[in-house]
N, C-alpha and C positions, 0 to 999 in steps of 0.2 A: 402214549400220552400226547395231547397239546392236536390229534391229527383232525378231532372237529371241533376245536376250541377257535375261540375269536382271538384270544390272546394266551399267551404264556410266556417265563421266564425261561433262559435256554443259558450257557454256557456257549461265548463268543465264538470260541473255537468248532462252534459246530452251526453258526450261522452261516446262510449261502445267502451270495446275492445274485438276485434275478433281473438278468436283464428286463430293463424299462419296454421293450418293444415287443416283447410276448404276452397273453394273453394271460394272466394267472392260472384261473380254471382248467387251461392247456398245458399248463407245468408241471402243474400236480402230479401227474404218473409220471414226467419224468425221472422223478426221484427215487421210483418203484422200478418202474417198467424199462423207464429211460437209460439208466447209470446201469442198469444189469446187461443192457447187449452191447453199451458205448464201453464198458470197460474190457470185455475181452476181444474185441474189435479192433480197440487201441491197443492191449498188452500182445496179439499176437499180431502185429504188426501187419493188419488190413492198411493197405494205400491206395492212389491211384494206380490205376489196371491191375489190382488184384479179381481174380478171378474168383468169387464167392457165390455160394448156394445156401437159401435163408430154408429153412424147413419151419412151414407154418406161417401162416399171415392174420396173427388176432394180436390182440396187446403186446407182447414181446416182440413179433414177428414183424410188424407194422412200424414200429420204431427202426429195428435193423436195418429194414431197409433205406428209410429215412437219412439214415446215419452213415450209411456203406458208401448208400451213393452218392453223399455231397464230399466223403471221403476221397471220393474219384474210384471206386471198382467198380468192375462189371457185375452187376445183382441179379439170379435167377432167383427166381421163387418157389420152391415146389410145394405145393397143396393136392389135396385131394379133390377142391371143388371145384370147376369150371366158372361156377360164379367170381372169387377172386380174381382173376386176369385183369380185369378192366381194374380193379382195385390198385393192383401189386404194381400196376404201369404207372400210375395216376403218383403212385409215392415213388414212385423213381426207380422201379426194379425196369433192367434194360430186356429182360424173359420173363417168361412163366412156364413152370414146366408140369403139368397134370400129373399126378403120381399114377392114375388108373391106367395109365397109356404104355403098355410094356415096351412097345420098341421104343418110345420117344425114351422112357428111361432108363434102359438098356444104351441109349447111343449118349447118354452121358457119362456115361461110365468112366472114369479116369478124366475130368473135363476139368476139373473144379483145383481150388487150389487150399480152399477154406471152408468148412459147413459148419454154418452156425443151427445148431437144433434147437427150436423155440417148441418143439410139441409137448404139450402136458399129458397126452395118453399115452397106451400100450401101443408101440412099435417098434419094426423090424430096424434098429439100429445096424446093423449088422451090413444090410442088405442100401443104407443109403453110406454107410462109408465108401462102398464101393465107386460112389459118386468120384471119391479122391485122388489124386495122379499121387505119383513120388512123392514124398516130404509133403503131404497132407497134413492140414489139421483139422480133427474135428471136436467142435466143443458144444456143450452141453447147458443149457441153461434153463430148458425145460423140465420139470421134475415128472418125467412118467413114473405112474404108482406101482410099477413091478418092475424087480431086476431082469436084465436082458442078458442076451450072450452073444459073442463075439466069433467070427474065425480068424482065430490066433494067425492062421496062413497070411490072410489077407493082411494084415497090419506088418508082417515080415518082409512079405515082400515089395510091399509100397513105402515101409518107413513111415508108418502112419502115428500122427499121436493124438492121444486122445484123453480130453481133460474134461471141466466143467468150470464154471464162475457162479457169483454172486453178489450182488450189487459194487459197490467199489467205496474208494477212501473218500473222504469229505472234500480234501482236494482234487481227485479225481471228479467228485461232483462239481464241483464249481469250472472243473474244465470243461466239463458236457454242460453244463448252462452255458456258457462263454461262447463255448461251438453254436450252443444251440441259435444264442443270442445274433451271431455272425453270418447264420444262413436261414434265419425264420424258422427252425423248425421245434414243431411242438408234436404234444400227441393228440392224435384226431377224439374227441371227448362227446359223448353228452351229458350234460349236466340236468342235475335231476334236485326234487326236492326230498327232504330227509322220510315223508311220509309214502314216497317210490322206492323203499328202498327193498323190502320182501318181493315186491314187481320187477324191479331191477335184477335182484340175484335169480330169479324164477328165467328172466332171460340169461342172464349170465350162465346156466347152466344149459341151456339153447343154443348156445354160442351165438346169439342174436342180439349182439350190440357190437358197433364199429366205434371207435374199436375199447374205450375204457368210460364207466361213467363216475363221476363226475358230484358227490353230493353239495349241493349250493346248501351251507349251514346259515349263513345270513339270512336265506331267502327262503329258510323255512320255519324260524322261532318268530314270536309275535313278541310285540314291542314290548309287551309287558317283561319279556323274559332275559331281555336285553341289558347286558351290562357294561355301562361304560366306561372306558379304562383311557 
């Protein structure tokens, strides 16, 4: 309710306030997108020179790293597309590691100290925990659509644990607006009008939008329809 409304009543305790020096239209996801990777980032105690591995660079992924790196850790990126690089650099990840590349991802192996998984398909989780040295964490905030399986060994031997998150407390948001507020950072949007929006999901299913869009609800009802409050 209220998320393409002009106005609504809300209960105080659940109002966030956004810093003045962001862009609105660029906030928007981060109430989605944003608070889902800033809260298990902050709860499993990402700092500077943590050593972290983002899996995936689209709306979730693109935030991470956003967020990692003005935290101070070192950020790889692993993707599958060669295109991303110049992306994943540009947001402040210090690598990019190709997943197609066996020896590149073979000599990461044990490197990492944190994997944050943003991918929303079917993959070998399994196979990127191995990314993790001793006392690794890996967590999950991508929902791939089929259960995966694990080697029981691999987690024994490294002390590995393995969880998942979902967005976070209302305080918690207002800490990641405040953050965000303190070092500029928003989510990269395009803003679209409300009659884009079958075109829009047609891309979304493309994965050919960088990285979230954006419906401008003002900028698409005609005056007639307009109610003022």
């Amino acid at each position: 309710m209220g998320g393409y409304s002009q106005a609504m009543v809300v209960d105080e305790a659940f109002v966030l306030s956004v810093p003045t020096n962001l862009d609105p239209a660029a906030v928007a996801p981060l109430l989605c997108a944003g608070i889902t990777v800033y809260s298990p980032l902050k709860h499993y105690g990402v700092k500077a020179g943590s050593k972290i591995a983002v899996l995936g660079l689209g709306g979730l992924g693109h935030m991470a790293v956003k967020f990692a790196s003005k935290m101070g850790a070192h950020v790889t990126v692993l993707s599958r597309s060669e295109g991303k690089k110049e992306q994943a650099l540009a947001l402040g990840a210090e690598s990019v590691l190709i997943t197609s590349d066996a020896d590149a991802f073979k000599a990461a192996h044990s490197t990492f100290e944190f994997v944050l998984d943003t991918i929303g398909d079917e993959h070998d989780v399994s196979a990127y925990m191995n990314l993790l040295g001793v006392d690794g964490t890996y967590i999950m905030v991508g929902a791939s659509p089929k259960p995966f399986s694990l080697t029981a060994f691999g987690l024994i031997v490294k002390r590995i644990k393995i969880g998942g998150s979902i967005v976070g407390s209302i305080k918690e948001t207002q800490e990641m607006l405040d953050f965000c507020g303190e070092h500029g950072i928003v989510s990269d949007v395009e803003v679209v009008k409300a009659e884009y929006v079958e075109k829009a999901w047609e891309r979304v299913l493309k994965s050919d939008v960088k990285f979230r869009f954006v419906i401008d609800v003002a900028g698409s009802l005609n005056a007639d329809t307009v109610v003022q409050v």
